[in-house]
N, C-alpha and C positions, 0 to 999 in steps of 0.2 A: 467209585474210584476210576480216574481215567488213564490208571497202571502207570501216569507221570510221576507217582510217590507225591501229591497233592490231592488231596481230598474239601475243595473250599470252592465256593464259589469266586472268591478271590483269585484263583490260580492266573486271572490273565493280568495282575497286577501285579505277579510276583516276579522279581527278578532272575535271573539265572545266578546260582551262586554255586558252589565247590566246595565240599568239606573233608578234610583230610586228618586223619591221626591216627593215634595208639588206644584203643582201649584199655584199660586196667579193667576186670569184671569185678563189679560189686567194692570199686575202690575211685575211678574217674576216668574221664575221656579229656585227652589236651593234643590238641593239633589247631586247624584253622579253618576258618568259614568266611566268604565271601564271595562276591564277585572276581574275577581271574585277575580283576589289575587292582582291587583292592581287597585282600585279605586279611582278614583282624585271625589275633591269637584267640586260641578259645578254652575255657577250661572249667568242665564240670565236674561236679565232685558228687559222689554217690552219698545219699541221706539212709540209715536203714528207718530212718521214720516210717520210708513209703512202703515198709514191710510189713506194717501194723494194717490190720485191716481194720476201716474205718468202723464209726458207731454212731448213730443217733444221738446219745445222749453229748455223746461230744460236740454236739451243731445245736442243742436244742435254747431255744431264745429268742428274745428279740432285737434285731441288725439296726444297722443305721446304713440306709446301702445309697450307693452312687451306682447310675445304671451308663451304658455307653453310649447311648442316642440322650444323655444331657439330664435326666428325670434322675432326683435326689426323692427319699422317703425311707420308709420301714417296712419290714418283712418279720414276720416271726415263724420259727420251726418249733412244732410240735414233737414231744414222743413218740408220736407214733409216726412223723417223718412228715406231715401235712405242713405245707408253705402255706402262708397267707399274708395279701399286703393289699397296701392300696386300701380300699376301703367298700365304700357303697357300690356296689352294681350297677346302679345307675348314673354314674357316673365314670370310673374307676374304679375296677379290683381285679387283684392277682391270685391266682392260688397257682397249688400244683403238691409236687412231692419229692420229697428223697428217698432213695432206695442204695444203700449200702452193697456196695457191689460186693463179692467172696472171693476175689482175684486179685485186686490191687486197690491200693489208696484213694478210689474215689465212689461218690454217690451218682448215680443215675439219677437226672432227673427231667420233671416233666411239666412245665408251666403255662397258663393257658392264661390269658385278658378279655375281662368280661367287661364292659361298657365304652360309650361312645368318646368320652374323652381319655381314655387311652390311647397312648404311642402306637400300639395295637391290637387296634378293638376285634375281638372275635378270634383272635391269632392264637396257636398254638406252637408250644417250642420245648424240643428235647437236647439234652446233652446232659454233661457232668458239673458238680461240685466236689471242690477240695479245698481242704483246710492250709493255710502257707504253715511249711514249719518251723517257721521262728516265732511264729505271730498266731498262735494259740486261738487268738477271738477272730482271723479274718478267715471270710468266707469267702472264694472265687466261685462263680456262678458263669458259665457259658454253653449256649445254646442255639440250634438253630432251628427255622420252621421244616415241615415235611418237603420241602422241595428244597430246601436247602440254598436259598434265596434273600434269606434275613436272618442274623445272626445278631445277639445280643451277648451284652457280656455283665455283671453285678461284679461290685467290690462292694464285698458286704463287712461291715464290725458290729462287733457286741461288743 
């Protein structure tokens, strides 16, 4: 973290914006966010969904996932939280894991690409998944590599 409250390799893409309001705790935040000569209303509203701490068995299946660099496929989550997609090794495959954090609504995870016609072959990538809470069966998946230089994101369904 370069203590700018941006933590992305992205940061020199980001704009400068200004956000202003009222908290409500554990009820919503509404004020405004934008740029200084163009401010949009804003207004979020608290879920006590994200109060539930996640579970395995809730993600366990097989997705139909769209990835963010353009690659469509499947993934499946195991009980014991093992990822696996893609397929052959020698050509394409994915694994990795979930890990159910004990703090808040999401899973740690850890995914790695094994073969040469892979997006990226040999690459490793950490970050989180979480369930949307309206939509029971989708899965967000986003990640970055250890240098934090290549980030991916899955919109995954069962």
């Amino acid at each position: 973290d370069a203590g700018d409250g941006r933590d992305s390799p992205f940061a020199e893409q980001t704009p400068t914006v200004s956000l202003s309001g009222e908290l409500e705790e554990a009820q919503s935040f509404a004020g405004t966010v934008g740029p200084p000569a163009a401010e949009q209303q804003l207004l979020l509203r608290y879920l006590p969904y994200y109060e539930a701490l996640p579970t395995l068995q809730a993600v366990v299946g097989t997705y139909a996932v769209q990835a963010s660099f353009g690659a469509a496929g499947t993934f499946s989550i195991g009980a014991d939280g093992e990822l696996k997609g893609g397929g052959d090794p020698e050509s394409c495959a994915l694994t990795g894991r979930l890990d159910p954090r004990s703090d808040d609504h999401v899973f740690d995870v850890a995914l790695s690409y094994a073969g040469p016609l892979c997006a990226y072959p040999g690459q490793s990538f950490t970050g989180v998944a979480f369930r949307h809470p309206a939509l029971a069966t989708r899965l967000y998946i986003t990640a970055f590599d250890a240098a934090r230089a290549t980030g991916i994101v899955f919109v995954a369904d069962r």
